[in-house]
C-alpha positions, -999 to +999 in steps of 0.1 A: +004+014-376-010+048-358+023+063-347+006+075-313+004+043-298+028+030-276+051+005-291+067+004-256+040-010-242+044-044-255+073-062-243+084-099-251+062-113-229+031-097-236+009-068-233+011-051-196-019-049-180-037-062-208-044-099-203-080-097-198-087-079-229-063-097-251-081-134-235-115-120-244-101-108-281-081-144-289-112-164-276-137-140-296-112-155-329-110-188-317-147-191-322-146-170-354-118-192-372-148-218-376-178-197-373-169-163-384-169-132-369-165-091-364-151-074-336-149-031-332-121-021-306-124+014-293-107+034-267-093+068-264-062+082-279-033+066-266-051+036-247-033+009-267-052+001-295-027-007-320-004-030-294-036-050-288-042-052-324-008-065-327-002-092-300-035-104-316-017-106-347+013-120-337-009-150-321-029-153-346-001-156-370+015-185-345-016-205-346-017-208-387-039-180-396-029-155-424-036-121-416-045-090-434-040-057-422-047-019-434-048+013-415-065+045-418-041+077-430-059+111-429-039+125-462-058+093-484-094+098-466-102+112-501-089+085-520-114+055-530-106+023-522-071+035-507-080+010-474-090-019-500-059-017-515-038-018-487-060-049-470-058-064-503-018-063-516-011-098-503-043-112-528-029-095-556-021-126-575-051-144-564-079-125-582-080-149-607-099-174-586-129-147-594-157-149-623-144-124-648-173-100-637-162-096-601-123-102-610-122-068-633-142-047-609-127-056-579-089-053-603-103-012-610-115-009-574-082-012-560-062+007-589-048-023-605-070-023-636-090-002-657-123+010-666-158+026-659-163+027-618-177-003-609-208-010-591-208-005-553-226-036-544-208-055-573-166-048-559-182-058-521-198-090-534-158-094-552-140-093-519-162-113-501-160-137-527-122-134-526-117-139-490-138-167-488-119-187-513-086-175-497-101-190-463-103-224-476-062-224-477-060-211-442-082-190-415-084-155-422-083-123-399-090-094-411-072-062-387-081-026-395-064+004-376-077+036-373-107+029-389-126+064-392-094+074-411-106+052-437-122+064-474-159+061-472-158+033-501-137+011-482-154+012-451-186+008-471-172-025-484-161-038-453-191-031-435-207-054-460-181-082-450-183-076-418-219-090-415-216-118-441-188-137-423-210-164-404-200-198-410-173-190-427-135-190-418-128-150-413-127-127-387-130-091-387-117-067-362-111-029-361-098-001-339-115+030-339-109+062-313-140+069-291-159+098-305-148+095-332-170+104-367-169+070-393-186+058-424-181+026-412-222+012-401-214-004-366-250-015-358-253-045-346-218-059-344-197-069-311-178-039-295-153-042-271-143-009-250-108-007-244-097+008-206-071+029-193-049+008-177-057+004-138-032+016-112-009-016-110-003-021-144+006+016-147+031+014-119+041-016-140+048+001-171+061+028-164+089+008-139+097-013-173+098+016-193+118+041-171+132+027-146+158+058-135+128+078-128+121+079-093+090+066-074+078+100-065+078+114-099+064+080-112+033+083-089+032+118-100+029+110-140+007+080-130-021+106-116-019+127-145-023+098-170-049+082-154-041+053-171-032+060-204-003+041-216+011+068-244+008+091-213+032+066-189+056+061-216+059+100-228+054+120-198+090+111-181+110+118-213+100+152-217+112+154-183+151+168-177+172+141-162+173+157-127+135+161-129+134+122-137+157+115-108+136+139-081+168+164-078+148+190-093+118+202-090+085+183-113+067+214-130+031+220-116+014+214-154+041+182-167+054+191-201+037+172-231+062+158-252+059+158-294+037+126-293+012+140-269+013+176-285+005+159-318-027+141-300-036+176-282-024+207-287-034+207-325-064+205-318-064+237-287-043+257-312-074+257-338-100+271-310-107+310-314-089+332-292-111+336-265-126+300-263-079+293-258-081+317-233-110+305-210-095+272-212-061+283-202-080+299-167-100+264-162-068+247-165-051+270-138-083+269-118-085+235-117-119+235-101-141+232-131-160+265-116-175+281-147-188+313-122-152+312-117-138+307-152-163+333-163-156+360-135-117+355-144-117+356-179-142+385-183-168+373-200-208+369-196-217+339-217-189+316-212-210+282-220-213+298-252-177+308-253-171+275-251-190+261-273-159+252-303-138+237-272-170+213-268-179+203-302-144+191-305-141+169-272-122+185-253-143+196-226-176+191-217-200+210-199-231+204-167-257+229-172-267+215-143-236+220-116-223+246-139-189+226-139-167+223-170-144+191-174-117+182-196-125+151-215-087+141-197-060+157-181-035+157-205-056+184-225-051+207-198-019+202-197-021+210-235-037+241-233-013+254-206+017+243-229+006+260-255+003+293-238+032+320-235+047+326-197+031+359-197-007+341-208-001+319-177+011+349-156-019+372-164-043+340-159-034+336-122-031+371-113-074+371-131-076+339-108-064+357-080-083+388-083-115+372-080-108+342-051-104+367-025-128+349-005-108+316-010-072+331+011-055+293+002-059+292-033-056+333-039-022+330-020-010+299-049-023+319-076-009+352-066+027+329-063+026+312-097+018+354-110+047+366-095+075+373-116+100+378-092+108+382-051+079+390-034+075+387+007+042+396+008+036+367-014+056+342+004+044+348+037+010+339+025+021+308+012+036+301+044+005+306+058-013+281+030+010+252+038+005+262+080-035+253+062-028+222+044-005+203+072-031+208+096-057+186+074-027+165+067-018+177+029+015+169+033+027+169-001+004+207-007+021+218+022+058+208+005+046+222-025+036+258-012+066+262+011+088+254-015+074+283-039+075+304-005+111+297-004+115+306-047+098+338-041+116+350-005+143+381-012+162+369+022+185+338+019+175+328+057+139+328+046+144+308+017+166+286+038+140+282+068+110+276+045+128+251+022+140+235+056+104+231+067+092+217+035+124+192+039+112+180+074+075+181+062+084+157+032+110+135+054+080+131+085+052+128+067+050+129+033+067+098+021+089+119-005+121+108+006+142+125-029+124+156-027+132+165+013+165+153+005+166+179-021+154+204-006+171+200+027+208+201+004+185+235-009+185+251+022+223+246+027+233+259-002+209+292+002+220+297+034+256+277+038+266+301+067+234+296+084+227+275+117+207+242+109+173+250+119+148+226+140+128+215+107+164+205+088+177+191+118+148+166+120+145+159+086+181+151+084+176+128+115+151+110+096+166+106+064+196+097+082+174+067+096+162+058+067+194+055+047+215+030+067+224+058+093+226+052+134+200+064+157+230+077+183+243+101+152+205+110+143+197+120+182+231+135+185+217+158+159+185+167+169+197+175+201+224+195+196+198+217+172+174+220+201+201+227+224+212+252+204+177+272+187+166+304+196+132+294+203+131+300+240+118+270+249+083+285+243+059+253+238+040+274+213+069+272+188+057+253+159+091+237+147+101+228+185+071+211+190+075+190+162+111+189+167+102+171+203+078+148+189+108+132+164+130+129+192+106+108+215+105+085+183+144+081+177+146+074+216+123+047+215+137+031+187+175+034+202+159+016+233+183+034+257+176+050+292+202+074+287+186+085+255+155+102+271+178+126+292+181+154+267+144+153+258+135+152+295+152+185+305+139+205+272+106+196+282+112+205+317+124+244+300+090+242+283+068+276+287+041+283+298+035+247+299+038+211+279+015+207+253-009+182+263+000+154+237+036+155+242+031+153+281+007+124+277+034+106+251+062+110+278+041+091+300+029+066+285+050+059+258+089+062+274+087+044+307+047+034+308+055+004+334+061+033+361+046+066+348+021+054+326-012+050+349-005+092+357-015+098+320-039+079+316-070+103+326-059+127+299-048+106+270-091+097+278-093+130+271-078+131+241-091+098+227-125+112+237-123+136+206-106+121+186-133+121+161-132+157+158-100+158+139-093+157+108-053+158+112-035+122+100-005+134+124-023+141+157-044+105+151-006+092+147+005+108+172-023+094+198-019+061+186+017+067+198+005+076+234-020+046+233+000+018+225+008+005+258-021+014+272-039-013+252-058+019+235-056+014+200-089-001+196-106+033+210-091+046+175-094+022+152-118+038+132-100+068+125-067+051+122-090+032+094-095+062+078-062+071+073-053+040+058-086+040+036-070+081+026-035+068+020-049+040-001-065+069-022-032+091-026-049+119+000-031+109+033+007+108+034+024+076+032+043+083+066+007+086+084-008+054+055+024+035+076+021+049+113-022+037+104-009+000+092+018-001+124-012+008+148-037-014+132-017-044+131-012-043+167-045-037+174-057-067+152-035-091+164-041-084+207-076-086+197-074-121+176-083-108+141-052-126+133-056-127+092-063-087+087-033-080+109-013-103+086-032-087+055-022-051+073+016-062+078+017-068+036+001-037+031+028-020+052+059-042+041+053-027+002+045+004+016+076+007+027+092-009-003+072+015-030+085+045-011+118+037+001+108+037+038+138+012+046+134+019+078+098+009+091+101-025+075+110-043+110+078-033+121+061-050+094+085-077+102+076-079+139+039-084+135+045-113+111+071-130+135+039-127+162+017-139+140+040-168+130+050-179+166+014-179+178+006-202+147+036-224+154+053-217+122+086-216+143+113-214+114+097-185+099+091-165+131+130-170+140+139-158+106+119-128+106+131-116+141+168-127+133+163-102+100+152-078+124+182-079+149+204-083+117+193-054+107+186-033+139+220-046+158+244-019+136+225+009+134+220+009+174+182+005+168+176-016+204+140-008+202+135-032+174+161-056+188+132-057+216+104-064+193+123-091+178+131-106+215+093-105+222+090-123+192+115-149+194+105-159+230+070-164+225+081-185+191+101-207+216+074-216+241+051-222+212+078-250+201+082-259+237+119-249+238+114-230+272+152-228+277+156-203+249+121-186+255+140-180+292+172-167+272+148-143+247+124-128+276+159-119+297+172-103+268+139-079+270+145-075+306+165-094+333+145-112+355+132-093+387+130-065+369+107-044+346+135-025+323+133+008+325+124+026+292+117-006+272+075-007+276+080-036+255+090-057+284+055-055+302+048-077+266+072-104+271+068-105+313+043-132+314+067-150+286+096-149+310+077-160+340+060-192+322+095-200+310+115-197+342+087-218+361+093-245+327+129-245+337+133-247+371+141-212+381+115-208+405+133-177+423+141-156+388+101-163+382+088-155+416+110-121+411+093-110+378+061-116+394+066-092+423+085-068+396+052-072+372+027-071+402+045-036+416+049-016+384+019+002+368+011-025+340-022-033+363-032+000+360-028+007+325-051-016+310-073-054+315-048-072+293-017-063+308-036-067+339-045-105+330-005-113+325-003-091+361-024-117+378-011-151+358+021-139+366+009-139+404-007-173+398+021-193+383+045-184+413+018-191+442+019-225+454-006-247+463-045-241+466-036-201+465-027-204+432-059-213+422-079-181+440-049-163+420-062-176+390-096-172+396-093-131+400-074-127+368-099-149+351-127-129+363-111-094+350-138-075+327-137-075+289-113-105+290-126-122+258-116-092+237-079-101+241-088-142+230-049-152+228-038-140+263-070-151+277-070-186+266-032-186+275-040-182+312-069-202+311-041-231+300-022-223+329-051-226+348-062-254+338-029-272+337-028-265+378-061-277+383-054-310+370-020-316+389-046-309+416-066-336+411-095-310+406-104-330+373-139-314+360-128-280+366-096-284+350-112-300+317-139-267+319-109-246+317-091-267+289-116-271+271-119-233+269-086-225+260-086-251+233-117-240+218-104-206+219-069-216+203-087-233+173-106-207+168-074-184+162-052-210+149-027-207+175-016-248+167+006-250+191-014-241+221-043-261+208-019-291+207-012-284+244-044-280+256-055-315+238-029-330+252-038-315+286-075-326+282-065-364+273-045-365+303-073-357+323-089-386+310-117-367+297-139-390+269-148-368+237-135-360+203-102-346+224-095-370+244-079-408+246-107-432+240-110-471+249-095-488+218-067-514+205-047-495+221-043-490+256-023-460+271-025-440+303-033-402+302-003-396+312+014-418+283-006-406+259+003-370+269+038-378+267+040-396+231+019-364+219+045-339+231+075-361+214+055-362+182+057-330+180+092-330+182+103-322+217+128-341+237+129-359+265+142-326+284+113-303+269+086-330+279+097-333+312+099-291+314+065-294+303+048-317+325+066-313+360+085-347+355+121-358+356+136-366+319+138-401+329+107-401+338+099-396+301+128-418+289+107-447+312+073-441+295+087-440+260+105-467+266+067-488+274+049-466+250+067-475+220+057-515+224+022-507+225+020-487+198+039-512+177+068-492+171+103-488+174+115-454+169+097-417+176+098-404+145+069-432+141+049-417+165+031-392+147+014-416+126+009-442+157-009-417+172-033-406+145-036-444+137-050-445+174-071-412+168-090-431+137-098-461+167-109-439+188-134-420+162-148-458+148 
């Protein structure tokens, strides 16, 4: 077996990530065990090769075939008919079967006999020969690793083999490494190209193979292997435990390992001087710039330079772009391992000298050259993550303040710029471990020192995030605002940000009293608020009454949106937009932040803030399945990275999506997790999703009792709560349900409360529940011009859920009315739009509706059997569905004995005796109607 394969790799359930190419190899043989056959594996170093050849062994072996193996070993390249001896052992005491003639040259071939050489063409005729006969016993497969590594005679002879094997029982098939120089004639045989492994079976392995090693430094080892499974499984043990765990820093270039050295750095160490040296700068570079590499390291004909590095595959060179390339990573990583400190030392500072046009990656070189405490050094590093954060490099940003903070002589300094690179990695870049690592940093550099804005907020979100409250985390933000030495001037980077986390941990602690602090530091603000954080205020905190002011500049803002390029400041719109009904006006650059974060360039706090934004969006505007698809994504998001905190979210759009489908059970669960979950930790803003959730779950079920118990939670009827926007959501919800029940002041109330905030200001949709609100409250032939204005709001059909709601309302009055045809034109509607969506409940409703207004079609009661009224028929299709008595008569404006009466005539005619025979009475009556 080649000892640089990784045994680890194969578990007791198979190869990871490898079922595709171990299918294709088995069915390959399955043929070949009656028709014979060759088959040449290749792959780079490392790929796998020799766990694939052995699961197929292990099978092979299973099914009743006898295999035969041999491997290439460099020291006995020299040796004839070393491979052939190996393949052969097990057939040792079988040569007999032979003539005499092929028996005593095949027995001095393979160093069991003696005598003259034999004849080439004679010893490969002798094992075919041999392994036919042995294939009559049992089929054969023939496995040979490392192939190139084998003498020239052997691969001569099996080369022979290899194309004589049709219709026999014996199958042939080889591992070589790509690139690789062989003996061994090829042409014409089947190849099969082994692949790295692709991103989730590399997450995969290397969570089965180490799983202490945290998921930061596992996405970190997954880049640099791209895929190579030696890579996954050695990277992390040449790692120190801390390292492993995130507690300590991960080294720029990852150490190799012996395995990996023995692939690599064998091969650097043999290059000349100068070709070592030239790599060594490339490697640093990282660029592939050979004006670069050449300027740096001095020389004037660097292609030629690097000409030894080429011919032995490590690099390769475009003439064209004048770009060198490592034929993989880990060879870089080689050739910096095998360099002395002061080689890597006097490489940056060559770097340095010549990017002087390039400020960002001068300042990193110049930092990685210093030797020891340098200001001037930090300060432009500082300046290099102020760079990256603004294009929303989060993790380059962490990364540059941190060597900042190595390299400042005053403990404050360090403490302040490993404090920022703590909130940095906290907010945005999804490395939980490493800002709670560097945040204890700045403690211990400067334990005397007051908590600065950029540790305060990152300790208020990992405090979040790891089963703290939100009162302790806004406690502590507070107090640090309170208490900085910023002078409230609104230029001041880390109170800026600072502001922006504490609007967040007020909405999610849902509490009016919450908002106080931020209100009067914003009100100390000079010269002025920044225009994003006074839009937020607006229309984010308390939109029902200060939203409407806002909205000409968050216009603004949305109108150049495209111009930026910062994940954050799209976030931080979204944020300002959400009540508005805005989202949709960035959808496209919230898409590109997902599309980055799917790619690794984005950070996973923006990827998330994209997913939460999009979701909403989807689901207002009926793309019901991609919110769904969206919520996933964002669920093991949250799970990959440890983002505990954002999973109610996730959880929240699915409850929506699973009360508007009618999937009641699973929409209760979801939002009880949420309150379970929200209820200790003083998180009220979820416990307000979830209420949303759980009303609109219970009118879909009919249950308007409890959707009347869920909406006042939200916010007491005759009243929009202050500070919880998410009321305007549920308003319509709680007027519906108090109408359902009887409460026909509580509804009236909300109405006037809805109808005299700003929600029909701030956008059509909220508008539309405005107006149905109105409508639902207004008796008699008012109600209907009431209907009539909200129906006729602009841009209605892009919000299909709402609007076919309050076309069912509307079309529900118009039949009590007696106004038939313009009810069924407004049912029919609804339903058509409720299908469409797959909101099942609704469309049940609106059926029902349609065959109570005796309307003839593929919707409606037709002549049949069976005789019932509309109104009958109405009834026995609500108690199908599992309402009782009560619900019905909440439903249709009826007393419950009303409904007791008609069941108790319905159930004759249908020829049943008990509702839960209904449901199939009724489609019974359905299949009638259609013949």
């Amino acid at each position: 077996m080649n000892e640089l394969d990784p045994r680890t790799s194969h578990d007791s359930t198979g190869l990871i990530g490898r079922d595709r190419d171990l299918k294709f190899v088995q069915s390959f043989f399955n043929d070949s065990a009656v028709h014979g056959g060759a088959l040449l594996l290749s792959g780079e170093a490392g790929v796998g090769k020799t766990a694939l050849l052995d699961a197929v062994a292990s099978a092979a072996i299973q099914e009743g075939t006898r295999v035969l193996r041999a491997g290439g070993v460099q020291f006995e390249a020299d040796i004839s008919y070393a491979g052939l001896n190996q393949l052969l052992v097990p057939l040792f005491d079988t040569f007999d079967v032979l003539d005499p003639v092929h028996r005593d040259a095949l027995r001095v071939a393979v160093g069991i006999g003696g005598g003259p050489s034999p004849d080439r063409l004679l010893t490969s005729t002798a094992v075919l020969l041999l392994l036919r006969e042995a294939a009559t016993r049992a089929p054969l497969l023939l496995i040979v690793d490392d192939l190139p590594w084998l003498d020239r005679a052997t691969t001569a002879v099996l080369g022979f083999v290899a194309r004589r094997l049709v219709g026999s029982r014996i199958g042939f098939l080889s591992a070589s490494r790509v690139g690789s120089d062989s003996f061994f004639e090829s042409s014409g045989l089947t190849e099969h190209r082994l692949q790295p492994l692709d991103a989730r079976a590399s997450a995969q392995l290397l969570a089965h193979t180490h799983p202490d090693v945290s998921p930061a430094v596992r996405r970190r080892v997954a880049a640099e292997a791209r895929g190579n499974p030696l890579a996954l499984v050695e990277l992390p043990a040449a790692l120190t435990g801390e390292q492993r765990r995130a507690l300590a820093a991960v080294p720029t270039v990852l150490p190799l390992g012996e395995r990996l050295q023995a692939l690599y750095a064998s091969r650097v160490a043999a290059l000349p001087r100068q070709a070592r040296e030239l790599l060594l700068i490339a490697a640093l570079d990282g660029t592939g710039d050979l004006a670069v590499i050449e300027a740096a390291g001095g020389v004037r004909a660097v292609v030629d330079e690097l000409g030894p590095a080429e011919r032995e595959r490590l690099v390769s060179i475009s003439g064209l772009t004048r770009r060198l390339s490592f034929r993989h990573p880990l060879i870089g990583s080689a050739v910096v391992e095998e360099a002395t400190t002061a080689d890597r030392r006097r490489a940056h500072q060559a770097l340095a000298d010549v990017l002087t046009d390039q400020p960002e990656r001068r300042a990193w070189h110049l930092g990685e050259a210093a030797s020891g405490p340098d200001e001037a050094v930090a300060a432009l590093l500082e300046q290099t993550a102020r760079h990256r954060i603004r294009r929303g490099d989060a993790l380059g940003a962490v990364a540059a303040l941190t060597r900042a903070a190595g390299l400042s002589p005053a403990a404050a300094d360090e403490s302040r710029r490993l404090a920022e690179a703590a909130y940095i990695g906290a907010d945005a870049g999804g490395e939980l471990e490493d800002a709670s690592r560097l945040l204890a940093g700045a403690r211990l550099v400067h334990p005397t020192g007051q908590d600065s804005l950029h540790a305060a907020a990152a300790a208020a979100f990992l405090l979040i995030n790891r089963d703290g409250d939100i009162g302790t985390a806004h406690r502590l933000l507070v107090g640090a605002i309170e208490a900085g030495d910023h002078g409230y001037d609104a230029a001041n980077t880390a109170l800026g940000e600072a502001l922006h986390t504490l609007v967040l941990l007020c909405s999610f602690g849902g509490d009016p009293q919450l908002w106080e602090p931020l209100f009067r530091a914003v009100d100390r603000l000079t010269p002025e608020v920044p225009e994003l954080l006074w839009v937020t205020i607006r229309t984010f905190a308390d939109p029902a009454r200060t939203g409407a002011e806002g909205l000409p500049r968050l216009g603004e803002l949305l109108a150049a949106i495209e111009e930026t390029s910062d994940p954050a400041w799209v976030m931080r719109i979204g944020t300002a937009s959400l009540y508005p009904d805005r989202l949709s006006d960035l959808r496209d650059a919230s898409r590109r932040v997902v599309e980055q974060g799917r790619a690794g360039t984005a950070p996973v706090r923006r990827h998330l803030g994209a997913l939460m934004d999009l979701g909403l969006d989807y689901y207002h505007h009926g793309r019901w399945d991609e919110a769904a698809e969206l919520a996933r994504e964002g669920l093991a998001l949250c799970a990959e990275h440890e983002y505990r905190f954002f999973t109610w979210y996730f959880h929240y759009v699915h409850a929506l999506l699973a009360a508007a489908r009618g999937d009641t059970e699973a929409s209760t669960a979801l939002s009880e997790e949420i309150v379970a979950w929200a209820n200790p930790r003083g998180v009220r803003g979820a416990g307000s999703f979830a209420s949303h959730a759980r009303a609109l779950a219970a009118i879909g079920s009919g249950d308007f009792e409890t959707a009347f118990r869920h909406a006042s939670t939200l916010s007491a009827p005759g009243t929009l709560a202050p500070y919880v926007p998410h009321a305007m959501w549920g308003a319509m919800d709680l007027v519906e349900a108090a109408v359902r029940t009887g409460r026909d002041a509580e509804a009236a109330a909300h109405a006037a409360a809805m109808s005299d905030s700003a929600m029909a200001a701030l956008s059509p949709r909220l508008e539309l529940l405005v107006r149905a609100g109105e409508a639902l409250t207004t008796p008699g032939d008012d109600a209907i011009a009431s209907f009539e204005r909200a129906l006729s709001l602009p841009g209605l059909e892009q919000w299909p859920f709402d609007a076919a709601r309050v076309r069912l309302f509307h079309g529900e009055r118009l039949r009590r009315m007696r106004a038939t045809t313009e009810a069924r034109e407004q049912l029919a509607r609804a339903m058509e739009s409720f299908e469409q969506l797959g909101a099942t409940p609704w469309a049940a409703r609106a059926k029902a509706e349609l065959r109570a207004s005796g309307q003839i079609g593929p919707a409606a009661a037709k002549p049949g059997p069976v005789s019932l009224t509309a109104q009958e028929l109405q009834i026995a299709t609500l108690a199908a569905t599992g309402l009782t008595n009560k619900q019905i008569a909440e439903r249709m404006f009826l007393s419950h004995r009303t409904v007791s009466t008609h069941l108790y005539q319905i159930f004759p005619k249908l020829g049943i005796t008990s509702r839960a025979a209904l449901r199939d009475a009724l489609a019974a009556l359905d299949a009638d109607d259609e013949r």
